[in-house]
N, C-alpha and C positions, 0 to 999 in steps of 0.2 A: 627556527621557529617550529615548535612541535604544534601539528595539527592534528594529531592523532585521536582517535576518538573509539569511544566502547559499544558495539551495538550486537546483541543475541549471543553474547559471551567471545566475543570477538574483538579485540584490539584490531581497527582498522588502520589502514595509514591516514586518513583523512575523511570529511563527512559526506563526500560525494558518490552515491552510489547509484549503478544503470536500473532505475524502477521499470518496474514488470513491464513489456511491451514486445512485439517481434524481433527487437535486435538480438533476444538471446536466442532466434532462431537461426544464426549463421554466429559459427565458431570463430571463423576470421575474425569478425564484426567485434566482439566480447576480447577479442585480442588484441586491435586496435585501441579501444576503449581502455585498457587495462593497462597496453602502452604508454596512453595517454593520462596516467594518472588514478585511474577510476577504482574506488577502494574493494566496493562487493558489486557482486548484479543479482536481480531477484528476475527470475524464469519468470513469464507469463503464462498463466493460470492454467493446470488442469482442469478441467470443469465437470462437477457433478453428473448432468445430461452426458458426456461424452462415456463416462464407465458406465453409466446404468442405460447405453444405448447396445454396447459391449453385452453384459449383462442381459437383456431384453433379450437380443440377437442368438445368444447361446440357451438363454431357456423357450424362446419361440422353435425352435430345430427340436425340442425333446419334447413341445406341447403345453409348457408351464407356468407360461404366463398369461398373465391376464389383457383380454384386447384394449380395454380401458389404460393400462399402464402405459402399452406401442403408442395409443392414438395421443394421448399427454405430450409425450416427446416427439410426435410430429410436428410439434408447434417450433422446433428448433430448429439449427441449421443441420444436414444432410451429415455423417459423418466425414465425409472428404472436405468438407468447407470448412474445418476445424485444422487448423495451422501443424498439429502433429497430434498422435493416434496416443492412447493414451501407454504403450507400449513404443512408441518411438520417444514422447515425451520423457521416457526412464532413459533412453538412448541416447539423448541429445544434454542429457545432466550428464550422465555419464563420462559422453564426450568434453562435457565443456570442462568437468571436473579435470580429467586429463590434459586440457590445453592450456588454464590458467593456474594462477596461482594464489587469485583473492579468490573471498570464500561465493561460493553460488549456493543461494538462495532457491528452494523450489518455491511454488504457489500451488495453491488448491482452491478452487472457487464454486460454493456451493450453498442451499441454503437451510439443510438441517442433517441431521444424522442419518446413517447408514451404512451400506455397503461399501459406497463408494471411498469413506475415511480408510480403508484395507490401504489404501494408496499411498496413504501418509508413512503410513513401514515402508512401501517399496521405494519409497523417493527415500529415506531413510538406509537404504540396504545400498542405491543408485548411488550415494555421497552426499546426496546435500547434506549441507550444511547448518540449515534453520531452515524453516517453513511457514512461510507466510499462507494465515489463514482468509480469505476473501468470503466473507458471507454476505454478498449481493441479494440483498433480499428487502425491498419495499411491501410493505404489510396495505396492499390498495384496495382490499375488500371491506376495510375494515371493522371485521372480525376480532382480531387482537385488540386485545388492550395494550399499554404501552411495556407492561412489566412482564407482559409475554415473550414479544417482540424482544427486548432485553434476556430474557430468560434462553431463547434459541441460539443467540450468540456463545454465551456459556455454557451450553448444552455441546452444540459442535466441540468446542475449545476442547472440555472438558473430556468428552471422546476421543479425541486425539492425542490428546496428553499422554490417557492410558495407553497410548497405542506405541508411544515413540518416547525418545529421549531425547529428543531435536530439542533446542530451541525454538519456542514457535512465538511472533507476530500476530496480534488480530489488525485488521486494517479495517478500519470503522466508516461508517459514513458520517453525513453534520446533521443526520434529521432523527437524531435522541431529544426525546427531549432536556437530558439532562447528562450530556457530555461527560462530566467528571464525574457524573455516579455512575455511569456505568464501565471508566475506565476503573474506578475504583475496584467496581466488581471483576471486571476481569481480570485485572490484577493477581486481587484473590485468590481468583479460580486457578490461576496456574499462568497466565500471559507471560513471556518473555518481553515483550515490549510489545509498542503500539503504534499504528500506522496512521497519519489524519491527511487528508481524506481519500477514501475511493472518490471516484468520478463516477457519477450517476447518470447516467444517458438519459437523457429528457429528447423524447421524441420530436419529431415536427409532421407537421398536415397537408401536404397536400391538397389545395383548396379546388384544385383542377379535379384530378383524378380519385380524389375522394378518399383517399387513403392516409394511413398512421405509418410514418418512415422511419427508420431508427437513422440518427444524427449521430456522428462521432466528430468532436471540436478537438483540435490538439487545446492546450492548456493554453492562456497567459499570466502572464504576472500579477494580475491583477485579481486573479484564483487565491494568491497566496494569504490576500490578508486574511479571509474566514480562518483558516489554517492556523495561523500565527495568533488569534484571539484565543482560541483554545488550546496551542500551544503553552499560550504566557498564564490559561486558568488551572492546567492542569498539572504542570511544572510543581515539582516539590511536593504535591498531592499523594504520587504513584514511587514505589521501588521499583521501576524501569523505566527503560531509555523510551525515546518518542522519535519517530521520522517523520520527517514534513513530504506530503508526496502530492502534487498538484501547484503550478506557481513558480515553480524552482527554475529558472530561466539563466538568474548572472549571482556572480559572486555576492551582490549586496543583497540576492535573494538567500543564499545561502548564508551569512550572516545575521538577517534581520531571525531568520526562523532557529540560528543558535539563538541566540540573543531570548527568543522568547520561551525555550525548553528543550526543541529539537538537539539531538543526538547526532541525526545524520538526515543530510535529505537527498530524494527521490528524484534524480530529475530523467525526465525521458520524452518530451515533447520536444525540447531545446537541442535533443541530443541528434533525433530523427529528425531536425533541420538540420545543425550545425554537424555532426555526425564525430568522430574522436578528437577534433583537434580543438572545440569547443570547451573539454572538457579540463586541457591544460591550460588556456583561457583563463579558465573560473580560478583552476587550482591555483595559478601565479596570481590573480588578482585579490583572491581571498589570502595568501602568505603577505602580497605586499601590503594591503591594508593592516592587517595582523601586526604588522612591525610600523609602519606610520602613525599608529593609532597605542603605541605600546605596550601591547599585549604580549605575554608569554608563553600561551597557549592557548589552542580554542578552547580547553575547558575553562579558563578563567571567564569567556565570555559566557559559557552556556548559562541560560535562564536568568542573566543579566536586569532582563525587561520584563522578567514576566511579573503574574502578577503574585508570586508568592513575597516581594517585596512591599506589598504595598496593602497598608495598616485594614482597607475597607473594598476588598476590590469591586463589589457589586455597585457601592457609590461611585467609585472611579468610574467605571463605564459608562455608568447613566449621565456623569456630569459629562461627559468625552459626547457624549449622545447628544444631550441639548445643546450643546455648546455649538456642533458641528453644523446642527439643524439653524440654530440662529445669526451665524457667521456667514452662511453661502449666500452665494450672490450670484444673479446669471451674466455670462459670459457678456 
């Protein structure tokens, strides 16, 4: 059964790959995992704040910067509270480069152009392999219009590109208001492929102590469908591959999200429960359906369901909508 799959100009052996998170921070870890079948890993995130804290640090000793810029970034965590230094983070590519043999993925996580994209060459020079771009940026003042907001993703992209010859990723969030126009445009702009979705940390309140908390939920499967709707709208739209990253739990999750566009998916919540042996799990249970179900390949399945099949898709959905509305019943 070939499962083989294309993603950032890459021939993978299969669509399972270790999504951004600390497992690529122990080398063992990304060994086991690779043992266990796992096609690529994408590094967890450089982050903007962490170089232009660097940055800050060396022009505060000559006098040079500005106290408004320091006090901006004291809103962030400490530099030690950050998983690895942005100088270790080249370290730890490096290494992992040397210990496996799928391709490693950097990340960069930020929310508009600058200094800090110099990075993007050094993870470039380190060995990565593609570069997954992370622009975490909710627009809550709202100041931007929406074709701004749209315009800064492209912007970043667009800066980097000039920078490197990598393959690069945008990893998108779900709150566009127009999904497939703006994969469209990045496309354009130069995108190697597309990530759906980042996880957006939605705070919680403390109703005691008065306070705004940051929440972090691992995933469940139940994430995946958002994913999988604009999966199955954007399929056939775009000239590149898509990853589903949020949801990715079992085989029939890795399945439904071929089925609807995806490429390859993400999984990393499932992983950091079930940890490498989870991962030959999936991969035997996705071969043996593949053959019970008569498939050839996972490419015969990719974008199967989506909705480039289907003559009206906007009425598809809507009818999918009422219908769903007028069927439920409570328990």
């Amino acid at each position: 059964m070939d499962i083989t799959t294309d993603y950032m100009g890459k021939t993978l052996a299969n669509p399972l790959v270790i999504g951004a998170s600390p497992l690529s921070d122990s080398v063992d870890m990304i060994r086991r995992l690779e043992d266990a079948g796992a096609s690529a890993v994408v590094m967890h995130s450089l982050f903007m704040e962490q170089v232009a804290r660097e940055n800050v640090a060396m022009h505060q000793a000559m006098d040079f910067v500005a106290d408004s810029f320091a006090e901006a970034l004291s809103f962030f965590p400490e530099p030690d509270s950050y998983a690895l230094a942005p100088d270790e983070y080249l370290q730890q590519l490096s290494r992992l480069k040397d210990a496996v043999d799928i391709p490693v993925f950097a990340s960069l996580n930020g929310t508009s152009g600058g200094d800090w994209i110099r990075y993007a060459n050094l993870l470039a020079q380190a060995g990565a392999d593609g570069l997954e771009l992370n622009v975490y940026y909710l627009p809550l003042d709202g100041t931007e219009a929406p074709a701004a907001v749209e315009q800064r993703f492209i912007d970043v992209l667009t800066q980097v590109k000039q920078r490197v010859q990598l393959p690069v990723a945008m990893k998108l969030t779900s709150f566009f208001s127009s999904p497939v126009h703006i994969a469209k445009r990045l496309v354009e702009a130069g995108a190697d492929a597309l990530v759906l979705f980042n996880q957006v940390f939605q705070p919680d309140i403390d109703i005691e102590q008065l306070e705004v908390r940051p929440a972090l939920t691992l995933s469940s499967p139940q994430d995946l469908k958002l994913r999988l709707l604009w999966l199955a709208a954007i399929y056939g739209k775009i000239d590149a591959p898509m990853a589903a990253t949020g949801g990715v739990h079992s085989a029939s999750d890795v399945i439904k999200a071929v089925m609807a566009g995806a490429s390859v998916t993400h999984m990393t919540s499932a992983l950091l429960r079930g940890g490498a042996p989870h991962v030959a799990t999936v991969l035997a249970e996705l071969t043996q359906w593949l053959i019970d179900h008569e498939y050839r390949s996972l490419r015969q399945m990719r974008g199967s369901m989506s909705l480039l099949h289907c003559p009206d898709p906007e009425a598809y959905e809507r009818a999918n909508y009422i219908k769903s509305l007028q069927e439920w019943v409570p328990a």
